[in-house]
C-alpha positions as CSV (number, residue, x, y, z in Angstrom):
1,X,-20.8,24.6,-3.6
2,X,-17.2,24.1,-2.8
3,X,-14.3,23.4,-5.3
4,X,-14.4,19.1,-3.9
5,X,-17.8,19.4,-4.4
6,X,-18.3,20.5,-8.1
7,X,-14.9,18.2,-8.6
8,X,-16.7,15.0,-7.1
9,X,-20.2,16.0,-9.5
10,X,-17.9,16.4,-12.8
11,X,-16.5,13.1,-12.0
12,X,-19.8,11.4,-11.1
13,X,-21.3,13.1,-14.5
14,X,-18.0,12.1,-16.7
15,X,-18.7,8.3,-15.5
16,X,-21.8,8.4,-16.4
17,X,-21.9,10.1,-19.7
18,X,-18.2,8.0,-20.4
19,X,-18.4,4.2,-21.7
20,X,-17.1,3.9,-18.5
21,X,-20.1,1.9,-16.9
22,X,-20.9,0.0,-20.1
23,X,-17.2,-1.7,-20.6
24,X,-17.5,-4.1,-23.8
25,X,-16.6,-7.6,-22.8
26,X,-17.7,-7.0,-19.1
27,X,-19.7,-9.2,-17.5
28,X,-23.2,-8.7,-16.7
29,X,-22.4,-9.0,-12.8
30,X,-20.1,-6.2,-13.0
31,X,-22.2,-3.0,-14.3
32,X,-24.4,-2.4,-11.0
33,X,-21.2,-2.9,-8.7
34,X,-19.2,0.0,-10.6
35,X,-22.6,1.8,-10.5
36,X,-23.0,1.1,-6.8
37,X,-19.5,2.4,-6.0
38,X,-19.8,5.5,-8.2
39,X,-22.8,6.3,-6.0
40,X,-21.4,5.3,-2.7
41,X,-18.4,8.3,-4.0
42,X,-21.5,10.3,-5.0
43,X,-22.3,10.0,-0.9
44,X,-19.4,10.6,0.3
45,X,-17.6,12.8,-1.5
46,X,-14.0,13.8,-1.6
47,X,-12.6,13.5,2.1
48,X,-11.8,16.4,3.8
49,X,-9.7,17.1,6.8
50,X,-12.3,17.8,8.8
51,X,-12.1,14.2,9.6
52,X,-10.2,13.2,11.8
53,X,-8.5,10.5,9.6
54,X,-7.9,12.9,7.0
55,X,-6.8,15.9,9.6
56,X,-3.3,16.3,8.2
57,X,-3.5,15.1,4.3
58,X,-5.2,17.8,2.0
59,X,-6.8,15.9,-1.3
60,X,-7.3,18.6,-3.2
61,X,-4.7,18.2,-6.0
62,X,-5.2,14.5,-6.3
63,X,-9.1,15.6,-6.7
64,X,-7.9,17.1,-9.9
65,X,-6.1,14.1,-11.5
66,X,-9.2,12.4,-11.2
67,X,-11.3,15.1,-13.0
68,X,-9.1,15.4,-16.0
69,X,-7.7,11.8,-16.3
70,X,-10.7,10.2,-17.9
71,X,-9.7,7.0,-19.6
72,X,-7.0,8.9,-21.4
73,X,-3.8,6.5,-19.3
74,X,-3.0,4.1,-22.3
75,X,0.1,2.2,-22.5
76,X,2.9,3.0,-24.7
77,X,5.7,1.4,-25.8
78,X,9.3,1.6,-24.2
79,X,12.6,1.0,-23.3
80,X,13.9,-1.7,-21.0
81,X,14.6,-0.2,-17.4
82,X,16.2,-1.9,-14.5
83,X,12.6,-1.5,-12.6
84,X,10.9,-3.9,-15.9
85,X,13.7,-6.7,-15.7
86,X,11.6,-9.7,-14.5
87,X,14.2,-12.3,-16.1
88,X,15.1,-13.6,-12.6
89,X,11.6,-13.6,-11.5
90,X,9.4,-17.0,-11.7
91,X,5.9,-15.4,-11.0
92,X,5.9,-11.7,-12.2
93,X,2.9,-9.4,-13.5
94,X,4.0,-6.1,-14.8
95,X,1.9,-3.4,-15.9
96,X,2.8,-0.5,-17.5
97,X,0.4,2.9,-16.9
98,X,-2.3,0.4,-15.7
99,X,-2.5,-2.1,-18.3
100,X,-1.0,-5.4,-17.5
101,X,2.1,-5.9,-20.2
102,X,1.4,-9.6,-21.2
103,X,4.7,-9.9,-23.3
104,X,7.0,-9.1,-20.3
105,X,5.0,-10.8,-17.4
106,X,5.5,-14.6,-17.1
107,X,3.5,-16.7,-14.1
108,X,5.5,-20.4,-14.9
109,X,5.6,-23.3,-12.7
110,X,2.5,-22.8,-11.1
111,X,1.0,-26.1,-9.3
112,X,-2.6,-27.1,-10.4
113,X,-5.3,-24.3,-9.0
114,X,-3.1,-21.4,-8.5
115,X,-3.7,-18.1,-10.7
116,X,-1.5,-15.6,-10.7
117,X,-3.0,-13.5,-13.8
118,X,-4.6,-9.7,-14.9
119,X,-7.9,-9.1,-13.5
120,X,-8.8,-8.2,-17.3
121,X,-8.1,-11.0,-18.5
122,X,-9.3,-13.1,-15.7
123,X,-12.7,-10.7,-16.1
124,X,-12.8,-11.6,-19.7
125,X,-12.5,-14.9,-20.1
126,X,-13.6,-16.5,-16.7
127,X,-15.4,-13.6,-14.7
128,X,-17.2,-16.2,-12.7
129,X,-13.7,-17.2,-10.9
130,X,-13.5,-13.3,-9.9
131,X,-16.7,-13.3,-8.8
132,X,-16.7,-13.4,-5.6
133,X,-13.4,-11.7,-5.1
134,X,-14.0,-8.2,-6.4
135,X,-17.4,-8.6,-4.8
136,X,-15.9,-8.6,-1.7
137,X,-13.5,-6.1,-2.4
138,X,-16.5,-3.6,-3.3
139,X,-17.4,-3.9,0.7
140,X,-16.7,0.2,0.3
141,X,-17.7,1.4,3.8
142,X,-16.7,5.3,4.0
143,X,-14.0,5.0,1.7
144,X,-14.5,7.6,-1.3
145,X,-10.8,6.5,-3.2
146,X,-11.9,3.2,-2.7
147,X,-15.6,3.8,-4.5
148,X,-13.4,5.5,-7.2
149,X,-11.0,2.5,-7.8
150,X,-13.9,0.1,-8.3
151,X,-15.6,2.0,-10.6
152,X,-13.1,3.3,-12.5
153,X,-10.7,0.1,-12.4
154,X,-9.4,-1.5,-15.9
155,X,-6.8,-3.8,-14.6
156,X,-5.4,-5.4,-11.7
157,X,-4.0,-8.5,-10.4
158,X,-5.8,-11.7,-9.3
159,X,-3.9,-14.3,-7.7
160,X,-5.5,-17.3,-5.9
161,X,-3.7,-20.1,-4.3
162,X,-5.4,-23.3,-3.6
163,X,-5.6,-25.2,-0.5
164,X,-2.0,-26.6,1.1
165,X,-0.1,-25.5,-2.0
166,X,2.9,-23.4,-0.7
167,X,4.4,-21.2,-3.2
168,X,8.6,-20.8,-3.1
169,X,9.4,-18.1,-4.9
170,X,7.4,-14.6,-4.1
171,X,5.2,-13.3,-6.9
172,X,6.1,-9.9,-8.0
173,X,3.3,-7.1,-9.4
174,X,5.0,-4.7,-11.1
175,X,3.4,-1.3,-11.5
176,X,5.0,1.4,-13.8
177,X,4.3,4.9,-14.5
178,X,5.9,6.4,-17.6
179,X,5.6,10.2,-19.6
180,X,2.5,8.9,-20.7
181,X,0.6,9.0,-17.0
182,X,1.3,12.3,-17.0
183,X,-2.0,14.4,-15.7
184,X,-4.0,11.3,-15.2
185,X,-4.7,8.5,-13.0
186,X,-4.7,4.3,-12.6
187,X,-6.7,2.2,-10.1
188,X,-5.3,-1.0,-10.0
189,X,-7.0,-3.4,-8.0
190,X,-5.3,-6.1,-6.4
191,X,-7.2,-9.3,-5.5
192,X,-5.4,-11.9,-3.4
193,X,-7.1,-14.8,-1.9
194,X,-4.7,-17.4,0.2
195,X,-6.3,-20.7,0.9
196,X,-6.7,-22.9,3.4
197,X,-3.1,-23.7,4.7
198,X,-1.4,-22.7,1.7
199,X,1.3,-20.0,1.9
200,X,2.6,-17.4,-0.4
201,X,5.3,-14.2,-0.4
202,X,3.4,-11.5,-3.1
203,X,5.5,-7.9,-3.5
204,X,3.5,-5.4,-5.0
205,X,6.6,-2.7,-6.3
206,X,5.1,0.9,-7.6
207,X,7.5,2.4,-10.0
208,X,8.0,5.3,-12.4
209,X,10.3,5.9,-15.8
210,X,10.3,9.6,-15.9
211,X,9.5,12.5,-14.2
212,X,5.4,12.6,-15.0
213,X,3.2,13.8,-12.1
214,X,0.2,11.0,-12.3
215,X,-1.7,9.9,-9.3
216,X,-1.9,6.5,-8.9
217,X,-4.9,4.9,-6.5
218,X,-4.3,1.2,-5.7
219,X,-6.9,-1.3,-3.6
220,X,-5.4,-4.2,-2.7
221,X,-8.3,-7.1,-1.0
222,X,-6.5,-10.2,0.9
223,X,-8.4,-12.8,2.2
224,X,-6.9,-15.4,4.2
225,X,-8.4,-18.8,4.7
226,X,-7.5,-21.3,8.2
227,X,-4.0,-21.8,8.5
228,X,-3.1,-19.7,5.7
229,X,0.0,-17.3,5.3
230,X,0.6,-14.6,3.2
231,X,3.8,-12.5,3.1
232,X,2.5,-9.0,1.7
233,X,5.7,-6.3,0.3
234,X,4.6,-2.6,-0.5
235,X,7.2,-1.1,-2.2
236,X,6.5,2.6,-3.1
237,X,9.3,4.3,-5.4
238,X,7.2,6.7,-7.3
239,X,8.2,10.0,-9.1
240,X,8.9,12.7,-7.0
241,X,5.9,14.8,-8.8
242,X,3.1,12.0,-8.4
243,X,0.3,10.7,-5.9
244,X,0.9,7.6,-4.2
245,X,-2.9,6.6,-2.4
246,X,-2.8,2.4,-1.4
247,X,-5.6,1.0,0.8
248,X,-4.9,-3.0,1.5
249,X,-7.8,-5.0,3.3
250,X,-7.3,-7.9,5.3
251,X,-9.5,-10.7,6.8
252,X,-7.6,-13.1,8.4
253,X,-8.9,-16.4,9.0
254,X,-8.4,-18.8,12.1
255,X,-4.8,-19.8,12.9
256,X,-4.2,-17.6,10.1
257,X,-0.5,-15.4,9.6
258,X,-0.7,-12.1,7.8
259,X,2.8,-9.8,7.8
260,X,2.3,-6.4,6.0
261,X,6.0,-5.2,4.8
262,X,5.3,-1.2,3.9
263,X,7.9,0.4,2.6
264,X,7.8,4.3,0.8
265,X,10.4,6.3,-0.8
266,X,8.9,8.3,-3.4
267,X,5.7,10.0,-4.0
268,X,5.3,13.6,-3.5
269,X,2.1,12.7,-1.3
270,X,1.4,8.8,-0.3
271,X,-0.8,7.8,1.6
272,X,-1.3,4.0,2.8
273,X,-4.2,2.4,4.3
274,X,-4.2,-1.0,6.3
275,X,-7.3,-2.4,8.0
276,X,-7.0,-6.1,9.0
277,X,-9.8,-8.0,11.0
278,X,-8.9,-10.7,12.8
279,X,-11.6,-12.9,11.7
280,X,-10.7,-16.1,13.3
281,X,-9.3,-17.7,16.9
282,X,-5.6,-17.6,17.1
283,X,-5.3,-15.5,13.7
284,X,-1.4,-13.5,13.6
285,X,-1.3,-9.8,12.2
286,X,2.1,-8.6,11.8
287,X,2.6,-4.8,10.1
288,X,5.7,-3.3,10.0
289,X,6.4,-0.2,7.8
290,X,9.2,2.3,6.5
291,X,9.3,6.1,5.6
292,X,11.6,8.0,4.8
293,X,11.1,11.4,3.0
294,X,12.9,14.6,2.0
295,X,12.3,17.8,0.6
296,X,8.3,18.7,0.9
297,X,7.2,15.5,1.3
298,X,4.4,14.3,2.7
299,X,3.6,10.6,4.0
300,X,0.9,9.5,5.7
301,X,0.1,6.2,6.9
302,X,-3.1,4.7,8.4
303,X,-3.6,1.5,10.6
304,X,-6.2,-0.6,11.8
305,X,-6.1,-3.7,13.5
306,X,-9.3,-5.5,14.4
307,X,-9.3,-8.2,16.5
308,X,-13.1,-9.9,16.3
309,X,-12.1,-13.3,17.8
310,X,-10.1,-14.5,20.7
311,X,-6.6,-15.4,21.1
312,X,-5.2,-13.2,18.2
313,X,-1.9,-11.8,18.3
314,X,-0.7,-8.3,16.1
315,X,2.6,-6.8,15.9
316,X,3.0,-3.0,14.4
317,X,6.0,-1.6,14.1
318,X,6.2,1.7,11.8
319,X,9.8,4.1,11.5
320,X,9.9,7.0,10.0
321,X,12.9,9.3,9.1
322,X,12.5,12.5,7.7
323,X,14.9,16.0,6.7
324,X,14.3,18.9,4.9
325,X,10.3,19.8,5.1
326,X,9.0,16.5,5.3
327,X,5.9,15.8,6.9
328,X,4.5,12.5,8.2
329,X,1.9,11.2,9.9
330,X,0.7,7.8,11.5
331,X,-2.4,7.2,13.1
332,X,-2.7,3.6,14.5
333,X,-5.5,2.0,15.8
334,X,-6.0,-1.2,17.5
335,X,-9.7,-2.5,18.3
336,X,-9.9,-5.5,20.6
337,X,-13.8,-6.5,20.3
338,X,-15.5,-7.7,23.6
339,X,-15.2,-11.5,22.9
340,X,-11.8,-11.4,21.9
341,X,-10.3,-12.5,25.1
342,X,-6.7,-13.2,25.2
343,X,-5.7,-11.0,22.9
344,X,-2.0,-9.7,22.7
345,X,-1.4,-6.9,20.7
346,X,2.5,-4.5,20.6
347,X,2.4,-0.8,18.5
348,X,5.3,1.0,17.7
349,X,6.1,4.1,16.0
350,X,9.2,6.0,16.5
351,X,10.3,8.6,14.5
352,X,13.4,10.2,13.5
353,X,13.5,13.9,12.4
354,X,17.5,14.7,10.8
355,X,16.1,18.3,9.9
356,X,15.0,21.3,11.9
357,X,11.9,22.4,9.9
358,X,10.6,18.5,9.3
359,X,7.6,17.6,11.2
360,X,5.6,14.0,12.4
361,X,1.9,13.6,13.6
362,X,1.7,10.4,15.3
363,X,-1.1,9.4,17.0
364,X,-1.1,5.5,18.5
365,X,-4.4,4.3,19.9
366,X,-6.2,1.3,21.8
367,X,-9.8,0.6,21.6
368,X,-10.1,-1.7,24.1
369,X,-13.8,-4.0,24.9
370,X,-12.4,-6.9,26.7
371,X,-10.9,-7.7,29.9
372,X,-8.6,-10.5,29.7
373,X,-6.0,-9.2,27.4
374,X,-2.3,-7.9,26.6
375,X,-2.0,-4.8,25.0
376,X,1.0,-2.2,24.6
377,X,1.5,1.2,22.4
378,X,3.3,3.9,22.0
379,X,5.4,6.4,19.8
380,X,8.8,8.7,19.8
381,X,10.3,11.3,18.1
382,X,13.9,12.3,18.2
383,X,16.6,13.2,16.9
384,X,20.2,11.4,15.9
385,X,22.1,10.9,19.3
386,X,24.4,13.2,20.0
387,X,27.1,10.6,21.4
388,X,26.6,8.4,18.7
389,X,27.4,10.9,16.9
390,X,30.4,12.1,18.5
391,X,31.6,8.9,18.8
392,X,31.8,8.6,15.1
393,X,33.0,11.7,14.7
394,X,36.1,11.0,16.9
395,X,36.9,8.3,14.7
396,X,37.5,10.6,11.7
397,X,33.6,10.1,9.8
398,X,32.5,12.9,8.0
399,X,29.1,14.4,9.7
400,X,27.2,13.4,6.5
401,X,28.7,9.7,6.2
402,X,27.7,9.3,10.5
403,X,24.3,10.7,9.9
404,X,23.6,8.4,6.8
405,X,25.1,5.2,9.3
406,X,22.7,6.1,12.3
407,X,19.7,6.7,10.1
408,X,20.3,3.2,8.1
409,X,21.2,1.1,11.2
410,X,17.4,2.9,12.8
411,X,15.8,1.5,9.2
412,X,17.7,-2.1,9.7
413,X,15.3,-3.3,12.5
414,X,12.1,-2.9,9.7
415,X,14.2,-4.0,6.5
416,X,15.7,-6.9,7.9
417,X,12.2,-8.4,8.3
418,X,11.3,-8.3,4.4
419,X,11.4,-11.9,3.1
420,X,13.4,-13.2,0.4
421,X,17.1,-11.5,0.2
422,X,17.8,-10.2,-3.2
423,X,14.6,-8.3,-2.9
424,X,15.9,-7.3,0.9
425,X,19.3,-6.2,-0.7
426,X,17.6,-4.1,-3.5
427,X,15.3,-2.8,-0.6
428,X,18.4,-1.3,0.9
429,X,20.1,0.0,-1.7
430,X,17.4,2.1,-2.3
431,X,17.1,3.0,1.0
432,X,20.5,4.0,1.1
433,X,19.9,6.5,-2.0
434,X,16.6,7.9,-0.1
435,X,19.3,9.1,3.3
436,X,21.9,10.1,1.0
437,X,19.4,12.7,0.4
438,X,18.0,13.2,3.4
439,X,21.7,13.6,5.1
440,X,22.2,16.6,2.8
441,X,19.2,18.2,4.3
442,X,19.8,19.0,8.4
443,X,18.3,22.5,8.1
C-alpha cells in the first residue's frame, strides 16, 4: 500500500469513527449524501499525477492536512484587519477559519426572495430551501477534493436570487485563515443559484492573518437559470505556507451570461478548477484568469468549457507571470457536443516568464463534434521585450521600475475586466505588491 493510499483509509476510518457523519442539528436528507461522497473518495482515492489532469501538481502534502485536521479548525477571536473591514460593503459574509462570523457579516437591503446567508445556518433552520442545491453540488463525478468537501463541509455560503431581481452592489464572501488554521483544513462550500433573468456580481476573496500553513479546499456550485447573469470574482491572497484547491461548477442556462474573474497571488500551491456546461441555446461563458507567482510557487489552473446546446459563445482568456522558481500550469479544454451547431468559442493563454529558472506547462485544447462552428486557441510564452525595455531604459527607468511597468500593463488586459471599481483598484494594488516581488527575482 502506498503512502496516498493508507492516507485516503485513515481519513475514510477518521470519518467514520468521528461525529463527523452524525452532525447534531443536521437534517435527515443530509447523512447518506456525506456518506455517499466519503465513499465516492473511498473509490477514487487521492489523485495522482499519473493522470493526465494531475500530471504536474503533486498532492501529497495537502493529503496530510487532511489526515491530521479532523474537526480541530475552530474560530477564534481577533483583531480587526484591513482584509475583515466590510463597513463599506452592503451584502458581505465573512468567515473566519470556516465558520461564518455572524457579528461582522451583514446581508441588508435585500429585495423579497433573495438569501444571501451561511449554509449552516440556512441547513439548520430551513434545510428544505438547500435541498436541492447541495444535492446538486454532490454531482461528484471523479473528483476526490470534491467528495472530501461535501463530506467534511461545516459552513459555506448560500445565496439565491429570485427571478428578475437584479442586485447593485456585488456580494462579498469573505474567507480568513488565521494562527488557528494552522495544520488543518476548511471546505467551504459555496452554493449560488441565479434565477431566471435576475443578475448578480458575487466575489469570493480567500485571505489569511498570519503566517499558518492550512489547506483550504473550496467547492463553489453556480446554476444559472434563462436569461440569468452572474458576475463570479476569485480572489486568492492566501499565506505563503498554505494550500489553495477551488473547484467552481457551472450550468448555464439558455440565453444565460456567466464571466468567471480568477485572480491568484498567494498560496504556496493553488489549484483552480472551472467546468462550465453550456446547458442552454445561446448561453455566454466568459473566463478570464490572472497568476502571478514568485519564489517556489506553484499554480495550476484547470478549464473546461462544455458547450451541450447550439449557438453558445465562450471567451477564455488566462495570463500568467512568473520569476524566481515559479511553476504554472494551464490545461484548457473546450468540448463542443455534436448538436451544438453555431458555436463560437476564443482560448487564450499567454505567459510571461521574468526569471530564468521559472517554468509554465500550458496545454490548450479543442474537442470538437460538430461541423458548423467557430473555434480558435492557442498559448505563448515569452519573455519582457527587449525594445520595450530599452526604450524605457533610455528614458532614465531603473530596470526594476521598467520590468514592474511591462508586467502590470501585460496584467491590465485581465484586471480591467473585473466589475465594480474599488474592488478593481484594490485588485491592483495588490497586484502591484505580487511584481514588486517578482521584479526582484530575474535569476
Amino acid at each position: 500500500m502506498n503512502a496516498l493510499s493508507d492516507q485516503r483509509d485513515r481519513i475514510v476510518a477518521g470519518y467514520r469513527d468521528s461525529a463527523m457523519a452524525e452532525r447534531p442539528g443536521a437534517p435527515p436528507w443530509l447523512e447518506p449524501i456525506r456518506s455517499a461522497a466519503i465513499d465516492r473518495f473511498q473509490e477514487l482515492g487521492f489523485p495522482t499525477r499519473k493522470r493526465e489532469d494531475w500530471k504536474y501538481t503533486n498532492v501529497a502534502n495537502v493529503a496530510d492536512f487532511v489526515t491530521n485536521g479532523f474537526d480541530r479548525n475552530r474560530p477564534e477571536s481577533i483583531a480587526d484587519d484591513a482584509e475583515l473591514d466590510t463597513s463599506t460593503l452592503e451584502h458581505a459574509l465573512v468567515f473566519v477559519n470556516g465558520r461564518c462570523d455572524l457579528e461582522r457579516s451583514h446581508a441588508g437591503g435585500l429585495p423579497s426572495g433573495a438569501v444571501i446567508d451561511s449554509l449552516a445556518r440556512v441547513l439548520n433552520e430551513r434545510p428544505e430551501f438547500a435541498r436541492p442545491m447541495l444535492s446538486r453540488a454532490a454531482d461528484l463525478g471523479d473528483r476526490a477534493f470534491v467528495a472530501l468537501n461535501i463530506a467534511f463541509q461545516q459552513d459555506g455560503a448560500l445565496v439565491s436570487i429570485p427571478p428578475g431581481v437584479t442586485l447593485e452592489n456585488p456580494i462579498y464572501l469573505i474567507f480568513v485563515s488565521t494562527e488557528a488554521a494552522s495544520g488543518c483544513i476548511d471546505h467551504p462550500l459555496i452554493l449560488i443559484r441565479v434565477g431566471e433573468g435576475a443578475s448578480a456580481t458575487v466575489v469570493a476573496r480567500h485571505v489569511s492573518v498570519g503566517k499558518a500553513a492550512y489547506t483550504k479546499n473550496v467547492v463553489s456550485d453556480i446554476e444559472l437559470a434563462d436569461g440569468a447573469n452572474l458576475q463570479h470574482v476569485g480572489l486568492e491572497l492566501e499565506s505563503e505556507s498554505a494550500f489553495h484547491l477551488a473547484t467552481l461548477n457551472a450550468r448555464i442556462g439558455r440565453d444565460a451570461h456567466f464571466t468567471s474573474h480568477s485572480v491568484s497571488l498567494g498560496a504556496a500551491v493553488a489549484r483552480h478548477e472551472v467546468r462550465a456546461v453550456l446547458e442552454g441555446q445561446g448561453a455566454e461563458c466568459t473566463l478570464n484568469g490572472l497568476y502571478i507567482a514568485s519564489g517556489g510557487r506553484h499554480v495550476d489552473n484547470q478549464t473546461v468549457v462544455d458547450h451541450a446546446e447550439p449557438h453558445g459563445t465562450s471567451r477564455e482568456l488566462y495570463k500568467g507571470i512568473l520569476s524566481g522558481r515559479a511553476k504554472g500550469v494551464f490545461n484548457g479544454t473546450v468540448i463542443v457536443r455534436p448538436d451544438a451547431q453555431k458555436t463560437s468559442a476564443e482560448q487564450s493563454n499567454p505567459n510571461l516568464l521574468i526569471s530564468g529558472s521559472a517554468e509554465v506547462d500550458t496545454r490548450p485544447n479543442l474537442e470538437i463534434y460538430a461541423d458548423d462552428v467557430k473555434c480558435t486557441h492557442g498559448a505563448t510564452v515569452g519573455r519582457l521585450d527587449d525594445d520595450a525595455m530599452f526604450f524605457l531604459r533610455a528614458r532614465g527607468i531603473s530596470e526594476q521600475i521598467a520590468r514592474q511597468m511591462l508586467s502590470h500593463a501585460f496584467a491590465a488586459e485581465v484586471i480591467d475586466r473585473i466589475p465594480d471599481e474599488p474592488l478593481r483598484d484594490r485588485i491592483r494594488q495588490r497586484v502591484e505588491e505580487s511584481l514588486l516581488v517578482a521584479g526582484r527575482e530575474t535569476e
